[in-house]
C-alpha positions in Angstrom: 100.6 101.9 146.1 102.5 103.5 143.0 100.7 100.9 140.6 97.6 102.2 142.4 98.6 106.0 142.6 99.1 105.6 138.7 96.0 103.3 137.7 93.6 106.2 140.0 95.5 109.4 138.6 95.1 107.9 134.6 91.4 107.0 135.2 90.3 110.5 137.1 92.3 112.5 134.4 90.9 110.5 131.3 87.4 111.0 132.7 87.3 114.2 132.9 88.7 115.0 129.6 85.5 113.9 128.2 83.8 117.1 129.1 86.4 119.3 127.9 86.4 117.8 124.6 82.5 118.4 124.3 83.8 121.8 125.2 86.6 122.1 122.8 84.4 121.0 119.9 83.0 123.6 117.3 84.5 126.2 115.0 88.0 124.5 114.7 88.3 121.3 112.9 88.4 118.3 115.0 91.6 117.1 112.9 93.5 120.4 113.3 92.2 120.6 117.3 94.1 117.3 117.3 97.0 119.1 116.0 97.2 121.9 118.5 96.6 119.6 121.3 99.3 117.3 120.3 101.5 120.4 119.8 101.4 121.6 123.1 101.4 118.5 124.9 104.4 117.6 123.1 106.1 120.9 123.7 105.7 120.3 127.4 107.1 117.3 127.6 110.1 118.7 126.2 110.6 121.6 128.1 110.2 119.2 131.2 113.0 117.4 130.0 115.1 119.6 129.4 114.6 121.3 133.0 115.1 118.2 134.2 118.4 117.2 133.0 117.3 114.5 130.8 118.9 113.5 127.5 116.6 113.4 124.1 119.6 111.8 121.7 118.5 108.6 120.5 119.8 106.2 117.6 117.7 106.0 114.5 116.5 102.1 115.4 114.7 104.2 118.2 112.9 106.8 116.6 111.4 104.4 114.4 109.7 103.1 117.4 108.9 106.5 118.7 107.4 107.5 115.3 105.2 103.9 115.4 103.9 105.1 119.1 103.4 108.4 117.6 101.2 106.8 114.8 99.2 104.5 117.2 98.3 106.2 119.8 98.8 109.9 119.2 97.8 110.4 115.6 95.8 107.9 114.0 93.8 106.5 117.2 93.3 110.2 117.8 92.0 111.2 114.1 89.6 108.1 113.9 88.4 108.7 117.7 87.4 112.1 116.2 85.7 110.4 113.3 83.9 107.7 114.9 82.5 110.6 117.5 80.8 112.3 114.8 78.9 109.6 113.7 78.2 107.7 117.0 77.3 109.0 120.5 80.1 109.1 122.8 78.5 106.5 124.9 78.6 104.0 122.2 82.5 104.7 121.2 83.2 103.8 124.9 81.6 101.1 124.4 83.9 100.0 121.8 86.5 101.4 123.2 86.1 99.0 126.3 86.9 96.5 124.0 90.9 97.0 124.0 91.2 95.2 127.3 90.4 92.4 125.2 92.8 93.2 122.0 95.9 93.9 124.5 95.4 90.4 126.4 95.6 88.9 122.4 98.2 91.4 121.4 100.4 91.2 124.6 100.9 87.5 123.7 100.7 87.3 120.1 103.7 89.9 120.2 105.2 90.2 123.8 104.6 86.4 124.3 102.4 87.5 127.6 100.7 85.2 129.2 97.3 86.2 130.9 95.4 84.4 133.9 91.8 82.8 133.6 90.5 85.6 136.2 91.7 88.6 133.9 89.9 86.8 131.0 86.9 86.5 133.5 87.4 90.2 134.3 87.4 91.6 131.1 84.1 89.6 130.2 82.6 90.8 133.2 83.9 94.7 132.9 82.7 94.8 129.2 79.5 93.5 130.1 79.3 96.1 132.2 80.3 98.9 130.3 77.4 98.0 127.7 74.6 97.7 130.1 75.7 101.4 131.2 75.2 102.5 127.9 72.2 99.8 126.8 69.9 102.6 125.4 72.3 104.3 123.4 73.3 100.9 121.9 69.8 100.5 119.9 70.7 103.8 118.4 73.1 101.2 115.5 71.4 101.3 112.3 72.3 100.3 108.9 70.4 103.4 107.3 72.5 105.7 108.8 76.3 106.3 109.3 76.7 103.7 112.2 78.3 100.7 110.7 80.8 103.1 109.7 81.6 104.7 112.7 82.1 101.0 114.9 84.2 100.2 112.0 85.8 103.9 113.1 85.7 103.1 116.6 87.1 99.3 116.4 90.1 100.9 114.3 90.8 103.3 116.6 90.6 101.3 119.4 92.8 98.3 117.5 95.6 101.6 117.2 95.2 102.4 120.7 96.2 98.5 121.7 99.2 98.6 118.9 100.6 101.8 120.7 100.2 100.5 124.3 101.9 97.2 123.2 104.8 99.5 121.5 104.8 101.6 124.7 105.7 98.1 126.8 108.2 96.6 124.5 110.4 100.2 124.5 110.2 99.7 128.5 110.5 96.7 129.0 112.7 95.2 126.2 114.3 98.0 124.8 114.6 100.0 128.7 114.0 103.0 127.1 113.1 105.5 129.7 109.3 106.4 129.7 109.4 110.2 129.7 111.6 110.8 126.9 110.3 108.4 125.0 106.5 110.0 125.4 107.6 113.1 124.3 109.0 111.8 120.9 105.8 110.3 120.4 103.7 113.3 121.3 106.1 115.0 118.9 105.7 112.4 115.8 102.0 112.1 116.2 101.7 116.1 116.3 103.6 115.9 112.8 101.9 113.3 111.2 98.3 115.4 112.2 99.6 118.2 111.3 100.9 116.1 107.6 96.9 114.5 107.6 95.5 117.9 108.4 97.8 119.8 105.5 97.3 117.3 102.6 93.2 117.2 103.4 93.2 121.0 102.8 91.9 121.5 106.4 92.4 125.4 107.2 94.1 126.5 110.5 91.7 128.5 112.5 91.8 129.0 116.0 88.6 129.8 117.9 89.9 132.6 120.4 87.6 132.2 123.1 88.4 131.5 126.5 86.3 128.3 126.5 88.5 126.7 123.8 91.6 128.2 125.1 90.7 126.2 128.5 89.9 123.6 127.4 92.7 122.9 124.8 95.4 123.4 127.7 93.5 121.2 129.4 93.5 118.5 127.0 97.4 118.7 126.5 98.6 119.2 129.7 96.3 116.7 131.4 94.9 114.4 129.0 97.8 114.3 127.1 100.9 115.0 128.4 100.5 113.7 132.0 97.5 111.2 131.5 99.8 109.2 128.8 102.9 109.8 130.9 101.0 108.1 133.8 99.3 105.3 131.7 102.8 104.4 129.8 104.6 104.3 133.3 101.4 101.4 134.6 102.1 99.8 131.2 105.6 99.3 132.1 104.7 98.0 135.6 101.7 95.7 135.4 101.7 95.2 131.4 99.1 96.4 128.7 96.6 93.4 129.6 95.9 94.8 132.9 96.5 98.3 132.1 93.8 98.5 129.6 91.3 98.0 132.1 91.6 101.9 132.4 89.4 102.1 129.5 86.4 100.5 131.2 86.7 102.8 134.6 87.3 106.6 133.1 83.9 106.8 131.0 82.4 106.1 134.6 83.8 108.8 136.0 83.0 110.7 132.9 79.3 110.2 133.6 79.6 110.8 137.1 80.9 114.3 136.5 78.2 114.4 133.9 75.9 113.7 136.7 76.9 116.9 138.1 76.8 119.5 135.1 74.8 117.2 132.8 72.0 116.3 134.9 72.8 112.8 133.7 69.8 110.4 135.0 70.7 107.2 136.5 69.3 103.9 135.7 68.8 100.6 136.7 71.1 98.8 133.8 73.6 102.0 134.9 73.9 100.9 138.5 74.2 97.1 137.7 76.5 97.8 135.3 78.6 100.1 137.4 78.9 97.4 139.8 79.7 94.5 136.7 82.8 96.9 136.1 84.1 97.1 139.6 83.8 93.2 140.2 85.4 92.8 137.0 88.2 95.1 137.1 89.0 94.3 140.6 88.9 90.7 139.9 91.2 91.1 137.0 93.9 93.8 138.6 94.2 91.5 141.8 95.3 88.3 139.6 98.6 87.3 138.8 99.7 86.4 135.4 101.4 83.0 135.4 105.0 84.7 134.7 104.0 86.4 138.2 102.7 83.2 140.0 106.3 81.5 138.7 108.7 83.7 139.6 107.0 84.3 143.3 107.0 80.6 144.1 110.5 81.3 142.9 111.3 84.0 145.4 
């Protein structure tokens, strides 16, 4: 129930940040909107720690590892995201984006020595399958005359950061014990820094668009797609592991477009539905295996 609690709250949050970033988009640079987001999100985390009691004194062989989570998956996958959108529809970044349940089965056992089952393998096939027929007509948009190539290339990056950071995320849990919430918060605070470094030495200019739209959507971002969306996601990393928790990233841009659906006037198609139901067999198929660590220590118990 808590894995699904976790898995459910990670994918609603994530897909609805979707339309507060369109939102949040305009007269402040996406780079420096990075910034403030990170900012806030970070400062929350913080305060929420120290109202709850909980120490934020770690050695130096641990902040290394918070500053590499900061990099991965709250700075750089962040900045290129931001790229990558500018030059590709958002429908063909999650496309891309899909891809990581792919890149943390590899990088789970190229670096954690995780072992993944046939039917997650089968699963993520099937889920990324579906996650292209969903967004088949934007994926003839690619085009070598244009900025395209560049912005996969973008996307792939960002997406290859995004694995790196979850696999950091499970190796501080898991083989370092390091508790989950403190250890977010350092690396909301080191990615906010190293924005704020990328955003300085690029001569981007602070501006804040003071509007109640941006405002809304900012806090938004932080305090849900931020600071408790990653909280959650980190917490089912340390539970089921990053092979099965990146299957997050092929079920939120569904729930993006079904709330698009409602304020978008998004049109349905054929390819969407069959797709939508490829995802669903595919994520179900994969989330209800058991990796062979798991299959060896039951027939243990």
């Amino acid at each position: 129930m808590q894995v699904f609690l976790l898995f459910s709250a990670t994918v609603l949050i994530w897909g609805s940040t979707w339309i507060a970033v369109k939102l949040h988009l305009g007269v402040v640079d996406p780079s420096v909107s990075a910034f403030y987001r990170n900012a806030i999100a970070a400062l929350v985390m913080f305060l929420w720690c120290r109202g709850k009691g909980l120490s934020l004194r770690f050695p130096l062989r641990d902040h290394c590892s918070f500053l590499l989570l900061g990099f991965f998956l709250f700075s750089g996958n962040y900045y290129l995201v931001y790229q990558a959108t500018g030059m590709l529809t958002s429908g063909l970044v999650a496309v891309v984006f899909s891809t990581i349940v792919f890149i943390n089965i590899f990088t789970a056992r190229i670096i954690l020595g995780n072992k993944t089952s046939l039917p997650a393998l089968l699963g993520a096939l099937i889920g990324v399958a579906g996650i292209a027929l969903v967004f088949s007509a934007e994926l003839t948009g690619i085009s070598l005359a244009n900025n395209s190539v560049r912005g996969l290339s973008l996307a792939l990056l960002a997406t290859f950061l995004a694995s790196m950071g979850s696999i950091t995320a499970t190796w501080m849990s898991t083989r370092r014990q390091l508790p989950v919430v403190q250890y977010n918060a350092w690396g909301m605070f080191y990615g906010c820094a190293l924005l704020f470094l990328v955003a300085l030495f690029s001569g981007k200019t602070f501006h804040y668009e003071y509007t109640l739209q941006y405002s809304a959507a900012l806090i938004y971002l932080a305090v849900f797609g931020t600071a408790l969306g990653f909280g959650f996601y980190l917490r089912l990393l340390e539970l089921i592991g990053p092979d099965k928790g990146g299957y997050t990233f092929l079920i939120f841009p569904i729930v993006a477009l079904l709330i698009s659906t409602v304020f978008e006037d998004y049109q349905w198609t054929l390819h969407a539905f069959i797709g939508l139901g490829l995802i669903a067999a595919g994520s179900m198929l994969a989330l209800r295996s058991k990796t062979p660590a798991q299959t060896s220590r039951s027939s243990e118990d």
